[in-house]
N, C-alpha and C positions, 0 to 999 in steps of 0.2 A: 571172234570174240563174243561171248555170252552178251545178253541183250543187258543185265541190270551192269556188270563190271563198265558196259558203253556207257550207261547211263550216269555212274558213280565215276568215272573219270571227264565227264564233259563238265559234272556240278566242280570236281574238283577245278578243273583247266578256265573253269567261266568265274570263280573266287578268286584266284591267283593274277588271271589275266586282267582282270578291268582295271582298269587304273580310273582313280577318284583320286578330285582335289584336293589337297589338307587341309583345307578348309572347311569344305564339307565333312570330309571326315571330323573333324574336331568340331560341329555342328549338331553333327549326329549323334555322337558320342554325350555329348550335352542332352542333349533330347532325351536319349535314352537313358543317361543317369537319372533325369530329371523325371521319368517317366518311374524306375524303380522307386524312386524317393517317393513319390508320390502315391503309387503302389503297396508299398511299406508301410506308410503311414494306413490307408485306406483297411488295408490286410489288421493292422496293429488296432484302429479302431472298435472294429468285430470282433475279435477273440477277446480285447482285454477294453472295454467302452471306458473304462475308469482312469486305466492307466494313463491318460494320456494325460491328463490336469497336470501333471508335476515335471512336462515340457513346454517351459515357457521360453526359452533360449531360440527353441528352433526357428528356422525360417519357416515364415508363413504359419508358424503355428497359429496364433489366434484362427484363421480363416479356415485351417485344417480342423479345429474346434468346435468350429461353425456350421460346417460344410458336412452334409452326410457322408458316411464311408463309403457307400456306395457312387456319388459323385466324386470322391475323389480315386475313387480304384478305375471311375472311369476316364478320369481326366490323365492318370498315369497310365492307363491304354493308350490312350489317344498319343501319349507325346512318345512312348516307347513304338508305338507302330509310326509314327512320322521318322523316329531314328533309324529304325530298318531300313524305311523305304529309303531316305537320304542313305544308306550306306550301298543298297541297292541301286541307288539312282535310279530311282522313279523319281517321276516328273508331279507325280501329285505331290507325293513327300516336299521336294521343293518349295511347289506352290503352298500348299498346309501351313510348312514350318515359318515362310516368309510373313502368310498370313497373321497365325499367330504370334510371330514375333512383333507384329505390327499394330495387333490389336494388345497385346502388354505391354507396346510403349505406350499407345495412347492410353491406355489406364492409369498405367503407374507417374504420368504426369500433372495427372490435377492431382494424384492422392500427393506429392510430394510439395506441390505449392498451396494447398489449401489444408495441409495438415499444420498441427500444432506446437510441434515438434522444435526442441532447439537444435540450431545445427552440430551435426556432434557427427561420428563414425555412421550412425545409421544412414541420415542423409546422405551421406558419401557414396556410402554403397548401395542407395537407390540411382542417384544420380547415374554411376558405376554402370550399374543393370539397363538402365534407358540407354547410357551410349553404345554398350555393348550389342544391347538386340538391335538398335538401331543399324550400328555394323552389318551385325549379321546380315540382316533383313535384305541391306542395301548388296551384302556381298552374291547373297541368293539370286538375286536379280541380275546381275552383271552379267553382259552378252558371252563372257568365254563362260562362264558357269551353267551359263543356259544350254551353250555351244557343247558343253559336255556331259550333260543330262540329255542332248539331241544326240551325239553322237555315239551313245549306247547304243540307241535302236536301230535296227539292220533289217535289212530288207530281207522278205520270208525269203526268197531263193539264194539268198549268203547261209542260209541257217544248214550244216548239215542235219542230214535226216538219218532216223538210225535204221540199223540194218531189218531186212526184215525178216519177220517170227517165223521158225518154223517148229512144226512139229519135231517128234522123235524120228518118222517114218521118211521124212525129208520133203511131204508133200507142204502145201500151206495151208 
């Protein structure tokens, strides 16, 4: 078997085979939308700087407003490369994603008890957003999640190895 066909059927056989929690997956998936959104807006800032005054609806608009494009094209890196790696099951991903989710609960909690705001749909859905990452936060951390972020990684002599190159002449 030609050496790149091995190599394009292990990427296939290593996609299909791992199995990831739904959780994580719907985790990641969040990251990653959240990283396009983010992304999008940053991308939208630099080609059209004007445009953006007449999205007041959005989420986070004000702060997306505020925020140079460049820090938020990098802040939408940052959360779209945590959703690979969670889909990947990388362990940093994990840690990242719990971290940040941890440090946006602690933000978005003095902003919602020391803002001025009457209770209405918005509070709601901050409230909403804290229990949620808070979940999350807590679900990332849970021993069988950890337990299957551990038990991706295999030991180098489980790995096969691919075949080896030869020339045309059949020498190596």
């Amino acid at each position: 078997m030609p050496f790149k066909l091995y190599c394009f059927l292990s990427l296939l056989n290593n996609l299909f085979v791992m199995q990831r929690p739904l959780g994580v997956t719907a985790i990641g998936s969040l990251c990653f939308l959240s990283g396009v959104y983010f992304c999008s807006f940053g991308v939208m800032r630099l080609i059209a700087p004007g445009g953006f005054a007449v999205l007041t609806v959005v989420p986070y608009a004000y702060g997306l407003r505020v925020a140079s494009p460049y820090l938020t094209l990098a802040i939408g890196i940052l959360w779209a490369l945590i959703g690979w790696g969670l889909f990947r099951l990388r362990d940093w991903a994990r840690f990242s994603a719990s971290l940040l989710l941890a440090v946006g609960m602690a933000w978005a909690l003095p902003m919602l008890v020391l803002s001025k705001v009457h209770f209405g749909w918005r509070t709601l859905a901050v409230c909403l957003e804290i229990v949620l990452r808070a979940v999350a936060a807590c679900y990332l951390m849970a021993p069988s999640i950890i337990e299957a972020f551990a038990s991706k990684r295999v030991a180098p002599s489980a790995v096969p190895h691919a075949p080896a190159v030869t020339d045309r002449f059949g020498g190596k």
